[in-house]
N, CA, C and O atoms as a Tripos MOL2 file, in Angstrom:
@<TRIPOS>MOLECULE
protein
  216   215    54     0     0
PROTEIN
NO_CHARGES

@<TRIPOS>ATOM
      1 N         -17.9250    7.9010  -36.8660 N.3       1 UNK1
      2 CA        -16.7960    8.5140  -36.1910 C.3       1 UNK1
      3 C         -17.0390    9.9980  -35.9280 C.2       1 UNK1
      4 O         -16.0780   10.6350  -35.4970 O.2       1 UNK1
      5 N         -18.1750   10.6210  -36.1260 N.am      2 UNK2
      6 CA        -18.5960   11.9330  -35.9080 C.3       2 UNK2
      7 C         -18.5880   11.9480  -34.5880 C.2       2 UNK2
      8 O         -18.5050   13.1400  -34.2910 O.2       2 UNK2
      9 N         -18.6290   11.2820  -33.5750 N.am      3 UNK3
     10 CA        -18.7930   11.5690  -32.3660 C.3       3 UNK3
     11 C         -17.0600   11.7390  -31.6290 C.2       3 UNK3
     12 O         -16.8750   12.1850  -30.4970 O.2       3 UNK3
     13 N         -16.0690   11.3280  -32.4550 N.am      4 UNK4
     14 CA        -15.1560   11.0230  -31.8260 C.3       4 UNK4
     15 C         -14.2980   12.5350  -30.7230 C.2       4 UNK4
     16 O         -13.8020   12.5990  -29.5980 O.2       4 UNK4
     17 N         -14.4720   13.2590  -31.5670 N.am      5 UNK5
     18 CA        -13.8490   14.4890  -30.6250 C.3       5 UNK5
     19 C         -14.9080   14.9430  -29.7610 C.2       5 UNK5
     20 O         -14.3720   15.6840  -28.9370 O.2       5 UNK5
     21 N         -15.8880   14.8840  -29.5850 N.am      6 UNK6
     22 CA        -16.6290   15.1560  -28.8080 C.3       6 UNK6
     23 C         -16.3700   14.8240  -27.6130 C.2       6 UNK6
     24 O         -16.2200   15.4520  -26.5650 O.2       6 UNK6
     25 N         -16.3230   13.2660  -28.0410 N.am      7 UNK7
     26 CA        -16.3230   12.2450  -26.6290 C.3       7 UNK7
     27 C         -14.8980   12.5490  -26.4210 C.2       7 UNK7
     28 O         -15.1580   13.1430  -25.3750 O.2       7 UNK7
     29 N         -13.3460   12.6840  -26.5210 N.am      8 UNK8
     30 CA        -12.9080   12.7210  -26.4590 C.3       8 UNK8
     31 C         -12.5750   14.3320  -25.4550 C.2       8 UNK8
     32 O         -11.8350   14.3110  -24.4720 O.2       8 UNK8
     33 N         -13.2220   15.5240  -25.9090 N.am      9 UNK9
     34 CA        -13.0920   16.4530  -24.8450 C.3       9 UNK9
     35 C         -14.4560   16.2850  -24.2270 C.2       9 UNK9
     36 O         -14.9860   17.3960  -24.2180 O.2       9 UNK9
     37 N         -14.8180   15.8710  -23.9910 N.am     10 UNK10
     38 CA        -15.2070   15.3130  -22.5020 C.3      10 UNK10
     39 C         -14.4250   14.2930  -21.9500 C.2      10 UNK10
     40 O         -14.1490   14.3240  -20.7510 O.2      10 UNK10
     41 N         -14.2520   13.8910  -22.2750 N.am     11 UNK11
     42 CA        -13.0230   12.3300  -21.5690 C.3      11 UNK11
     43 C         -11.7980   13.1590  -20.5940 C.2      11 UNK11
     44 O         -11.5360   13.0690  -19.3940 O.2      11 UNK11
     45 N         -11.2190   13.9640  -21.6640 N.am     12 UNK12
     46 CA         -9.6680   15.1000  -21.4650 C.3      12 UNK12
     47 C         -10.5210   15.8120  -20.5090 C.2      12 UNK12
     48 O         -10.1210   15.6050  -19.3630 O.2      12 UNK12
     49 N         -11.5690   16.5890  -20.5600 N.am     13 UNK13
     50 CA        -12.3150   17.4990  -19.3050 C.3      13 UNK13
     51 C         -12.8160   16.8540  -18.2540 C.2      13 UNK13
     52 O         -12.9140   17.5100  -17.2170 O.2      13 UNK13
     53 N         -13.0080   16.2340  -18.2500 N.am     14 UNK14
     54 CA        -13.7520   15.2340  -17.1310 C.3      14 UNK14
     55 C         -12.3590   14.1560  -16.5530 C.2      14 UNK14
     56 O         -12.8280   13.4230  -15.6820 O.2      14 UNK14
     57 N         -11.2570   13.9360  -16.7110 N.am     15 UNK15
     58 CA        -10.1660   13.2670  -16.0710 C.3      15 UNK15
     59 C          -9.2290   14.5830  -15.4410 C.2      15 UNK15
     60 O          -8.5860   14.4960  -14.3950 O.2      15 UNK15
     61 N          -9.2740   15.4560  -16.0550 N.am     16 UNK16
     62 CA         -8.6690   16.7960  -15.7960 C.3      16 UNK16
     63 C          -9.2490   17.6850  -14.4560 C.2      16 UNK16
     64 O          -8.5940   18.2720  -13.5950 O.2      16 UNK16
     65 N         -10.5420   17.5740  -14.5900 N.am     17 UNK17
     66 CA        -11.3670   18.2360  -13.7160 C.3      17 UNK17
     67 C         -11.3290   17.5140  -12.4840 C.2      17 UNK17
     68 O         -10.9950   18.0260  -11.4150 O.2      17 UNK17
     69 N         -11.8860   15.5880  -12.7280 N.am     18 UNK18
     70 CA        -12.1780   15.0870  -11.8480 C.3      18 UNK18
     71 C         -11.5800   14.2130  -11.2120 C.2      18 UNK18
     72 O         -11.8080   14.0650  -10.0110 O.2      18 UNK18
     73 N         -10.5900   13.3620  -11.9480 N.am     19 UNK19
     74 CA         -9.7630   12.8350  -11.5470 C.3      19 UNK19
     75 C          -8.2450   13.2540  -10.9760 C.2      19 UNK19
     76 O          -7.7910   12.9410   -9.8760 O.2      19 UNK19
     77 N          -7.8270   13.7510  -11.6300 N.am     20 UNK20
     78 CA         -5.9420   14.7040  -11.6640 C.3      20 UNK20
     79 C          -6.2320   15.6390  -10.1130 C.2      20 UNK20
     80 O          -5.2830   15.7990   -9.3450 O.2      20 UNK20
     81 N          -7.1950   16.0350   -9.8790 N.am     21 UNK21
     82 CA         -6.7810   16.3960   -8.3420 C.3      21 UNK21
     83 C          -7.1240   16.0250   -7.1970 C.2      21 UNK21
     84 O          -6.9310   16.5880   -6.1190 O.2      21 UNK21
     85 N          -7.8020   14.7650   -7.4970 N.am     22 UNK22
     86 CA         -7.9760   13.7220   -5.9090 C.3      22 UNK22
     87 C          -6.6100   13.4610   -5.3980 C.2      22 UNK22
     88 O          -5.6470   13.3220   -6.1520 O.2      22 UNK22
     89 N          -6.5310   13.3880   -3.9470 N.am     23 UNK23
     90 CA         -4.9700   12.6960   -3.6420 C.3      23 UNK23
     91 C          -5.3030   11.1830   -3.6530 C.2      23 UNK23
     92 O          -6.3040   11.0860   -2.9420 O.2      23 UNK23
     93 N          -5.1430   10.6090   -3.8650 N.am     24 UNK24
     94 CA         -5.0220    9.6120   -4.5020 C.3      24 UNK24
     95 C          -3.7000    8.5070   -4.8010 C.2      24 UNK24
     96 O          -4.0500    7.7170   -3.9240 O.2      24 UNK24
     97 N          -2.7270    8.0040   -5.2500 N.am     25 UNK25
     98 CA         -1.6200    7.5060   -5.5170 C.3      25 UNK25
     99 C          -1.9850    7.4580   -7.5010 C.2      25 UNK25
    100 O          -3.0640    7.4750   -8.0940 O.2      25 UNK25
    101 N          -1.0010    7.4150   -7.8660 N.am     26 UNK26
    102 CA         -0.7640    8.2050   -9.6650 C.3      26 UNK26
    103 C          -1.5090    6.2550   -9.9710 C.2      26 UNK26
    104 O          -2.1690    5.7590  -10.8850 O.2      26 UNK26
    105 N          -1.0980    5.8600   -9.0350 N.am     27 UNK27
    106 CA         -2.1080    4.3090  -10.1240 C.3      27 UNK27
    107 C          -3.5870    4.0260  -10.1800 C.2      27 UNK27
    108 O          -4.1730    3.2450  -10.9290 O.2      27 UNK27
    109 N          -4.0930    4.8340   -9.2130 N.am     28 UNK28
    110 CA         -5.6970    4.7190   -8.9580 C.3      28 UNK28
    111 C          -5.9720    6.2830  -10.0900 C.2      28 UNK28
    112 O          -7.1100    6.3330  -10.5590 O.2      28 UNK28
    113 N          -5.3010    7.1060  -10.3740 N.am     29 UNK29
    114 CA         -5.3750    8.0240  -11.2970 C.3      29 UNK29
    115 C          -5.4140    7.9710  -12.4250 C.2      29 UNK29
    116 O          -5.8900    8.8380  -13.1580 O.2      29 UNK29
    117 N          -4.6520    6.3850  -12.9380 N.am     30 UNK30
    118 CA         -4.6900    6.1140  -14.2040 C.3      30 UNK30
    119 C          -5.3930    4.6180  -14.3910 C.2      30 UNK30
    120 O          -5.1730    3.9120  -15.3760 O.2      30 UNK30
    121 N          -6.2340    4.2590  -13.3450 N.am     31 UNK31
    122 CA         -6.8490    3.4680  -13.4540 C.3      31 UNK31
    123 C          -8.8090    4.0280  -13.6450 C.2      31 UNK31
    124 O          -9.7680    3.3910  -14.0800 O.2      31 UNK31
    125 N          -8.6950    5.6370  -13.0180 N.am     32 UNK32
    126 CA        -10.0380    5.9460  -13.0500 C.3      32 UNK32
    127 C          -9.7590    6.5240  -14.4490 C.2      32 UNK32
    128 O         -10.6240    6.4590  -15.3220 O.2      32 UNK32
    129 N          -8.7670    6.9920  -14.6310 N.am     33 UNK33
    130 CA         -8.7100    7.9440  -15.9390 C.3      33 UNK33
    131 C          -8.9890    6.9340  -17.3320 C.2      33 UNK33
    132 O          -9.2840    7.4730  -18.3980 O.2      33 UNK33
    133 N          -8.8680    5.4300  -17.2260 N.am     34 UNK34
    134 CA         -9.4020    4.4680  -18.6250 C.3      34 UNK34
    135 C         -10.2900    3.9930  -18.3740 C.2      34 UNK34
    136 O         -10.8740    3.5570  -19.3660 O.2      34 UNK34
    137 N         -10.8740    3.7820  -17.2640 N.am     35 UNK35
    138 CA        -12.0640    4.0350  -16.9890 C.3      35 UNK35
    139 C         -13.3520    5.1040  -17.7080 C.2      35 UNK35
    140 O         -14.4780    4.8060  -18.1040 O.2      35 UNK35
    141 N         -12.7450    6.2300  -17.6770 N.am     36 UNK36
    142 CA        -13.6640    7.1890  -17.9680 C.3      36 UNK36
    143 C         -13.6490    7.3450  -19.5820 C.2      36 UNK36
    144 O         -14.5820    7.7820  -20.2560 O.2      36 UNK36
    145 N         -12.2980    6.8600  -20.0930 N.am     37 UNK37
    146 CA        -12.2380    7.1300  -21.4560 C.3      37 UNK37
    147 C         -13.0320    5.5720  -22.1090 C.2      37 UNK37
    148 O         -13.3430    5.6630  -23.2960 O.2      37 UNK37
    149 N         -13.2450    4.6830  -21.6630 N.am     38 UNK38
    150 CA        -13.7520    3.3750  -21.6230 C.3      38 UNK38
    151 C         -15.3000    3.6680  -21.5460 C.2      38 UNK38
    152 O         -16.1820    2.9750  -22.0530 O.2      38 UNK38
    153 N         -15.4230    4.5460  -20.9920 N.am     39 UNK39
    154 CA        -16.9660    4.9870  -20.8560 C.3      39 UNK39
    155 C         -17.2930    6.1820  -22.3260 C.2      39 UNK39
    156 O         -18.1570    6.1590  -23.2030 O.2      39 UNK39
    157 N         -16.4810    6.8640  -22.1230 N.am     40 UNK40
    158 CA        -16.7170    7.6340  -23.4480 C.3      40 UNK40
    159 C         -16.4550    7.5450  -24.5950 C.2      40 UNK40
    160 O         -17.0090    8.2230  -25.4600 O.2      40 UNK40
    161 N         -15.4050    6.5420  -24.8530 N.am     41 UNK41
    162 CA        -15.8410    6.2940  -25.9120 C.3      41 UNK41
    163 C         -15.9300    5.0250  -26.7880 C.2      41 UNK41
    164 O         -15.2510    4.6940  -27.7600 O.2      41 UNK41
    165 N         -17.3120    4.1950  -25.9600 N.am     42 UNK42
    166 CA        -17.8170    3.3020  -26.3500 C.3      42 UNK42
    167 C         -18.6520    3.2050  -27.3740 C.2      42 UNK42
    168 O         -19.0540    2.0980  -27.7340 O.2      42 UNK42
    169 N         -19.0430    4.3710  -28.0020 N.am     43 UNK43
    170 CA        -19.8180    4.9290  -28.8640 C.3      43 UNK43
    171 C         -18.9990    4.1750  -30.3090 C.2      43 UNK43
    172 O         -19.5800    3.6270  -31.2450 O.2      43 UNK43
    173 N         -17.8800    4.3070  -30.1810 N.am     44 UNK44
    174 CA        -16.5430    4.2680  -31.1160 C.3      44 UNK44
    175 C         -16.3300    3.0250  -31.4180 C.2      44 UNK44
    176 O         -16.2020    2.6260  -32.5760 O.2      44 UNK44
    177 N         -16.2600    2.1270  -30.1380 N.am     45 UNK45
    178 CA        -16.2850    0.8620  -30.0190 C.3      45 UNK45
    179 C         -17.1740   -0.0560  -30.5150 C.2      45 UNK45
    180 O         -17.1110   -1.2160  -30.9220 O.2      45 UNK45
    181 N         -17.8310    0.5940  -30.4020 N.am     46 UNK46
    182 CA        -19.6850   -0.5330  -31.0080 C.3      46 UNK46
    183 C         -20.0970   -0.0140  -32.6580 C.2      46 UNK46
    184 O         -20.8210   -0.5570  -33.4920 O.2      46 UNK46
    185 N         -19.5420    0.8800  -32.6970 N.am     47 UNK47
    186 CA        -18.7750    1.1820  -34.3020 C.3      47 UNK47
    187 C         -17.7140    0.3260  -34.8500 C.2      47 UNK47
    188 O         -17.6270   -0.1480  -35.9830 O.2      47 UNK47
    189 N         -17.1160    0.2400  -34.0930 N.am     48 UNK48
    190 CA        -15.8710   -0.4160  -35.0810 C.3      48 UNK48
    191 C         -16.3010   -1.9980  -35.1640 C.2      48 UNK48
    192 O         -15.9160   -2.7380  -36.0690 O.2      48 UNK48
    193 N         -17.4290   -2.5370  -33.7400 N.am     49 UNK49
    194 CA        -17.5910   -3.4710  -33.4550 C.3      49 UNK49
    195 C         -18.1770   -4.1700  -34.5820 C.2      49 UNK49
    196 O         -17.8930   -5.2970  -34.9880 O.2      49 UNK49
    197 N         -19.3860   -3.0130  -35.2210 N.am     50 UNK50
    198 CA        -20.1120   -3.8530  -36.1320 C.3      50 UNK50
    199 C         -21.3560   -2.8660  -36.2460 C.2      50 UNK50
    200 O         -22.3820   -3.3670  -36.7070 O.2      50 UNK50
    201 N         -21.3760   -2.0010  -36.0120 N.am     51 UNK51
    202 CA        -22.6820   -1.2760  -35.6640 C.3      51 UNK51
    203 C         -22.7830   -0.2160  -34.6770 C.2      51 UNK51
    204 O         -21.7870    0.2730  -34.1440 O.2      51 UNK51
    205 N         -24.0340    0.1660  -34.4130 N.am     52 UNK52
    206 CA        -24.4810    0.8000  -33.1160 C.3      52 UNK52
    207 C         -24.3540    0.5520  -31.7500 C.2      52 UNK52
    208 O         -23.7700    1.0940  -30.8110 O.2      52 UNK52
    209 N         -25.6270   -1.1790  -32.0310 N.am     53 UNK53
    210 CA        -25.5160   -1.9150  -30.8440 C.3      53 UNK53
    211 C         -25.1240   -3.5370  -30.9670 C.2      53 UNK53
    212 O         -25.4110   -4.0700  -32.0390 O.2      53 UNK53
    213 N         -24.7850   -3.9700  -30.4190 N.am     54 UNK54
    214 CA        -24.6580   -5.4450  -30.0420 C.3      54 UNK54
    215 C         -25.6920   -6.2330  -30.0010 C.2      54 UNK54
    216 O         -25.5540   -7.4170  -29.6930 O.2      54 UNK54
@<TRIPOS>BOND
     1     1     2 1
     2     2     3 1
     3     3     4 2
     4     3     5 am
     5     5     6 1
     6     6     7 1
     7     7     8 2
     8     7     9 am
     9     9    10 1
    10    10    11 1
    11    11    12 2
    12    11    13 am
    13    13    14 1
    14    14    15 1
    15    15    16 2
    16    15    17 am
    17    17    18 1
    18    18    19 1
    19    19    20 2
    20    19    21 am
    21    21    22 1
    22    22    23 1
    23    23    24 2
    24    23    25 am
    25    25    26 1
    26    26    27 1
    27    27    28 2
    28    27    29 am
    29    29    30 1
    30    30    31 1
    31    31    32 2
    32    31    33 am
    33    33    34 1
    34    34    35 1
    35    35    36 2
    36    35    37 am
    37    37    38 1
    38    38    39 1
    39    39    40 2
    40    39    41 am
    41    41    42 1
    42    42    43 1
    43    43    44 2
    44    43    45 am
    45    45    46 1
    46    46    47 1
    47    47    48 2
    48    47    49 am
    49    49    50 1
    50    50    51 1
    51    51    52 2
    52    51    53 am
    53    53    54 1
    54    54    55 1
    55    55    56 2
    56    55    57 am
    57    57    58 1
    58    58    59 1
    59    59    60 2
    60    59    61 am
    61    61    62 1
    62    62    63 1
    63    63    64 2
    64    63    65 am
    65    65    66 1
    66    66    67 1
    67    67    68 2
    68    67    69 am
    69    69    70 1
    70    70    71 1
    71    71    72 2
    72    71    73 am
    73    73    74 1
    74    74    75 1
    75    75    76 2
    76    75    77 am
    77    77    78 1
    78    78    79 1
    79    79    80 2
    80    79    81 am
    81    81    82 1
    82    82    83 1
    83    83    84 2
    84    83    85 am
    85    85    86 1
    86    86    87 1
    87    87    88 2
    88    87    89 am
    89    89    90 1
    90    90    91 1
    91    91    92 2
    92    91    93 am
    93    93    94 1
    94    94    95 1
    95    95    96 2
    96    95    97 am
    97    97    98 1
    98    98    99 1
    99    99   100 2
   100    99   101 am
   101   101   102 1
   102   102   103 1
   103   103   104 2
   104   103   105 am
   105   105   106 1
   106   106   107 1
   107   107   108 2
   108   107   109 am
   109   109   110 1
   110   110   111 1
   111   111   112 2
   112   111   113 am
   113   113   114 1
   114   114   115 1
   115   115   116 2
   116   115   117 am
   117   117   118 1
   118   118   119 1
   119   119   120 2
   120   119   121 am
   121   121   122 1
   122   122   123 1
   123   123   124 2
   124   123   125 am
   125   125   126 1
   126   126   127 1
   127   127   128 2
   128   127   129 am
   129   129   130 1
   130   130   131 1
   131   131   132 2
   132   131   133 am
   133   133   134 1
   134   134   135 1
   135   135   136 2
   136   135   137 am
   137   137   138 1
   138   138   139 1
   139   139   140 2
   140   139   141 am
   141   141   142 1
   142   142   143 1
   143   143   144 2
   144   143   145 am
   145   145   146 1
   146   146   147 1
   147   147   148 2
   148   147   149 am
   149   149   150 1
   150   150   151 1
   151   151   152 2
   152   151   153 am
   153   153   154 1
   154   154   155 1
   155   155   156 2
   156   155   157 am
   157   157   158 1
   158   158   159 1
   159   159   160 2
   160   159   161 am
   161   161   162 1
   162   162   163 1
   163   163   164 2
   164   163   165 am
   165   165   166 1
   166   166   167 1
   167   167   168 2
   168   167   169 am
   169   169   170 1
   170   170   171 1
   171   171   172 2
   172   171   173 am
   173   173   174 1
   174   174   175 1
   175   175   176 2
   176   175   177 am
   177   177   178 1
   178   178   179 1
   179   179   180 2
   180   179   181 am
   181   181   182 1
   182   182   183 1
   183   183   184 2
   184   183   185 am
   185   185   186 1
   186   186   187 1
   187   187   188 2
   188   187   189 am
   189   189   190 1
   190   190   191 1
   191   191   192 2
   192   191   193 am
   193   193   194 1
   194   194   195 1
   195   195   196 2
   196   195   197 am
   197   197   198 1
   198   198   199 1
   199   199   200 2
   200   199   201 am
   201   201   202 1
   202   202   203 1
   203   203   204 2
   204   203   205 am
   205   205   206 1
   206   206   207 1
   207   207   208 2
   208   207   209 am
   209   209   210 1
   210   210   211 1
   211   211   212 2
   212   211   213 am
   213   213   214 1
   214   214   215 1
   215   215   216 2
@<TRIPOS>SUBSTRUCTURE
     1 UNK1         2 RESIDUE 1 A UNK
     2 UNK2         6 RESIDUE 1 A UNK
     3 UNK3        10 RESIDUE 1 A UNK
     4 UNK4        14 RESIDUE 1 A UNK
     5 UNK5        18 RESIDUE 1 A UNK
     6 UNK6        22 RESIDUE 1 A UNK
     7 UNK7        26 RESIDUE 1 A UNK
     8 UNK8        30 RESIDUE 1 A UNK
     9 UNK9        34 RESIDUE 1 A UNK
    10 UNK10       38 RESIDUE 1 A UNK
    11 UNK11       42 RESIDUE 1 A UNK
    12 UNK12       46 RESIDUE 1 A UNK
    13 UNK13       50 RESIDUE 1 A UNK
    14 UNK14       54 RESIDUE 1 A UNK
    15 UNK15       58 RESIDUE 1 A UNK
    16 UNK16       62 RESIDUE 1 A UNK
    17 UNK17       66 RESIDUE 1 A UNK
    18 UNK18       70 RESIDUE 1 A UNK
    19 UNK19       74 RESIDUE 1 A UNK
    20 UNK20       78 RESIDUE 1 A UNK
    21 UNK21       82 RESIDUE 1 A UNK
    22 UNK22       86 RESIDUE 1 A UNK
    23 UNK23       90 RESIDUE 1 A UNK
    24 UNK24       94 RESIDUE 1 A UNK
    25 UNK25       98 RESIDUE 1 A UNK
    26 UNK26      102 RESIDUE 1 A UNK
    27 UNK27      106 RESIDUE 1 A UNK
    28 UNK28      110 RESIDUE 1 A UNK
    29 UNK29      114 RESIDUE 1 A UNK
    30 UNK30      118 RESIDUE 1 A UNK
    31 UNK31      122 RESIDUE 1 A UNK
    32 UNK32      126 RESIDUE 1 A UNK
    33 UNK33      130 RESIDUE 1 A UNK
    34 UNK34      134 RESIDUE 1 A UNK
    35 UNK35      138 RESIDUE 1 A UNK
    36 UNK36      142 RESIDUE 1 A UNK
    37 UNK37      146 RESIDUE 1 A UNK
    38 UNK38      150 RESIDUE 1 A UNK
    39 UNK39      154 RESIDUE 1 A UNK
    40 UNK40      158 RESIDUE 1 A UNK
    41 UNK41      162 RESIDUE 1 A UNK
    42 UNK42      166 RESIDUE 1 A UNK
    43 UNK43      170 RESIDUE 1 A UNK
    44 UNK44      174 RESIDUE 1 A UNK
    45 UNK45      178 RESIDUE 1 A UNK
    46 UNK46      182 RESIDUE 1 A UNK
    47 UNK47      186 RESIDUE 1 A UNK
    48 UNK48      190 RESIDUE 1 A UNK
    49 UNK49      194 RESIDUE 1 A UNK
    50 UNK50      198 RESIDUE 1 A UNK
    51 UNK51      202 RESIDUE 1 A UNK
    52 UNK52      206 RESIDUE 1 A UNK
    53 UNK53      210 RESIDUE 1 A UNK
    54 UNK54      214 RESIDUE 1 A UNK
């Protein structure tokens, strides 16, 4: 779980930066935005999963 805030401000910086000011409609905003947190922090996931990797 050492990685968790890490990935996490990048997740918050990177939806903030890159997502929140496309025009866009607020559902494609919160569809890229779990997206990106789905990407970051999979690290977390494959931890809790059982390990590293699968």
């Amino acid at each position: 779980m050492f990685l968790l805030f890490p990935s996490l401000f990048l997740a918050i910086y990177s939806i903030c930066s890159g997502v929140l000011p496309l025009k866009v409609s607020w559902l494609w905003k919160a569809v890229l935005s779990l997206i990106i947190l789905a990407i970051a922090l999979k690290y977390q996931a494959y931890s809790i999963g059982g390990g590293t990797f699968f």
